[in-house]
N, C-alpha and C positions, 0 to 999 in steps of 0.2 A: 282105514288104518293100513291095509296093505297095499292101497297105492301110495301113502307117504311114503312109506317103508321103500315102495319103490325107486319113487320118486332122489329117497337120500340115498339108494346103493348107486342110482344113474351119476348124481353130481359124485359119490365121495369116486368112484371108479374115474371119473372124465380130471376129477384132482389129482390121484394118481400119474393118469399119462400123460397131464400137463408138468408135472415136476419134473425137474431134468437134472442132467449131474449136478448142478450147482446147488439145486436145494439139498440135493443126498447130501452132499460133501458138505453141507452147514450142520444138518441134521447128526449126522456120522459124527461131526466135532463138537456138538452139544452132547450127544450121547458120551463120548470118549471124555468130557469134561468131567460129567455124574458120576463114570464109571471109575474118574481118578480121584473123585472123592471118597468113593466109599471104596479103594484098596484093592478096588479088583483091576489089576494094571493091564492083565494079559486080554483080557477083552477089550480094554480099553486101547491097546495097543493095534488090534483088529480094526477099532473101529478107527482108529488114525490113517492106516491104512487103506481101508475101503474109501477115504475120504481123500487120499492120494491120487488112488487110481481114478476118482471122479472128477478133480481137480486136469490128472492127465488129460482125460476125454475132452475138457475144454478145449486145455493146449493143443491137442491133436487136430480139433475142429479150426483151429485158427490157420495150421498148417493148409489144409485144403482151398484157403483165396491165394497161394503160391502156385498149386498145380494150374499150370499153362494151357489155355485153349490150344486145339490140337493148328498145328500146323498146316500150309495149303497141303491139299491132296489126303490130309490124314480125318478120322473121325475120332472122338473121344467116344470110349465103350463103356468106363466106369470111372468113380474114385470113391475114394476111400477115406476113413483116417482112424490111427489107433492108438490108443495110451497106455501101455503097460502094467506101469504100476511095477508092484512088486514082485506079479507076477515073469517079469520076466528075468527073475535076478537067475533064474536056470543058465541063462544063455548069455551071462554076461549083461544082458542089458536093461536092469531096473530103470522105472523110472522114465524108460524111454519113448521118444513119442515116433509117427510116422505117417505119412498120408503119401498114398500109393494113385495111381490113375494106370489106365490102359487105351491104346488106341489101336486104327487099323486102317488100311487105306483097299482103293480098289483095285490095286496090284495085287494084294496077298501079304503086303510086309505088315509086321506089328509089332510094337513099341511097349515096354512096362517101364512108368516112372515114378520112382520114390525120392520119398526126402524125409532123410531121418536124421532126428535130432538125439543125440544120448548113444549110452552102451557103443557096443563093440560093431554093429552096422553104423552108427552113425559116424564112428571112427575109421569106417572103410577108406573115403577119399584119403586120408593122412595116411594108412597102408599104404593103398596105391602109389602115391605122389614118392613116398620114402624107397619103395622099390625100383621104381625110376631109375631116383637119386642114388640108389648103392647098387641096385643090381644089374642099372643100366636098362635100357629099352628091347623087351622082347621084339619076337618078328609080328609085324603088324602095328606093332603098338607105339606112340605118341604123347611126347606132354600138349597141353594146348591152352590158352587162356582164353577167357571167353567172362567180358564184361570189370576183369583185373582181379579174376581167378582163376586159379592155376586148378587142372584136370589132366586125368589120364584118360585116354583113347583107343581102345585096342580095338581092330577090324580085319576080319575074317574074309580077303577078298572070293576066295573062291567057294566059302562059308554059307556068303552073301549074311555074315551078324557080325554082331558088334557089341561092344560094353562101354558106356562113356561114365565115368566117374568121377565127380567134382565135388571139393572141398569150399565150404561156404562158413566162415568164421571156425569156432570152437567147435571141436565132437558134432557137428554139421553137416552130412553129405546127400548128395543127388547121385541116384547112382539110375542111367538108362540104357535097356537093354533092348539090341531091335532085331529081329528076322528077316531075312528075306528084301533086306535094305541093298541100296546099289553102292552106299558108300559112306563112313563115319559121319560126314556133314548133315546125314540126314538127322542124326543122335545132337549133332550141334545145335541144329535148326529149334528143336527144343527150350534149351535152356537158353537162347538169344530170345526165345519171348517171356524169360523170367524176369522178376526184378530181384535180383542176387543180392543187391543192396541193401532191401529194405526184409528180404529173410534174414538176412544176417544180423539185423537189429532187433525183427520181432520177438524174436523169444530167444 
């Protein structure tokens, strides 16, 4: 009897950590359906919610076949990727997704690249670009196109950093930042192994 007993805690546990956002977020929206039967709206409204942000995790995982193998000379250190939800309505940016990477080469310079879709970062490249455009071109700094879209470029010669930030359709951007680089192109060399195109259409 208590090796069956065993036997069913092994498989229900190995079910557990095979279900993934997708099933939560079904699950989350069956509940949220019983719960708006029987009148209870404000749990139900939680569980809309949790089935949101599980939904994000998807989209944010899709983000991650955009981040770019690292460039010659560079190595890929990490990535990432992250769904919001509602949680991040603090900061302006519900709902929003993101997938991040880092790199580093054997100079010393290193690289952080994001691409955020939604809220007020993903809104950054439109900032930048509109500052350009009214505030005119800081010292350092550059418009640039790269693939038949428009970015800004600021570089820190004697800094040796830089910030390259590109608008990729709607509330869209890439924004990469690098240390210890000898020059903005190296920030270019990035997103010339993206396909800008087909982010722009993904999600």
């Amino acid at each position: 009897m208590k090796k069956m007993f065993f036997v069913f805690a092994i498989v229900a546990i190995s079910v557990l950590l095979v279900a993934g956002p997708k099933e939560e977020a079904l699950s989350s929206l069956d509940t949220a359906k019983n719960l708006t039967a029987k009148e209870d709206y404000s749990k139900a409204v939680d569980e809309i919610n949790y089935a949101l942000s599980k939904i994000n995790e998807i989209l944010a995982q899709k983000l991650l076949a955009f981040i770019p193998d690292a460039p010659a000379g560079f190595t890929q250190e990490s990535k990432s990727s992250t769904g919001l939800g509602t949680a991040g309505a603090f900061m302006g940016s519900t709902n929003s997704l993101a997938a991040e990477a880092s790199y580093s080469s054997e100079s010393g310079a290193s690289v952080d690249l994001s691409i955020t879709v939604g809220g007020v970062i993903g809104q950054a490249a439109s900032f930048a670009n509109m500052g350009q455009m009214f505030g005119g071109a800081m010292s350092g700094s550059s418009s640039v196109r790269i693939q038949g879209y428009t970015g800004t470029l600021e570089f820190d010669q004697e800094g040796q950093s830089g910030t390259l930030t590109i608008k990729v359709g709607e509330a869209k951007s890439i924004i990469i930042n690098g240390s210890q680089i000898e020059s903005g192109d190296v920030l270019k060399a990035f997103v010339e192994k993206m396909d800008l195109s087909s982010l722009e259409k993904a999600i």
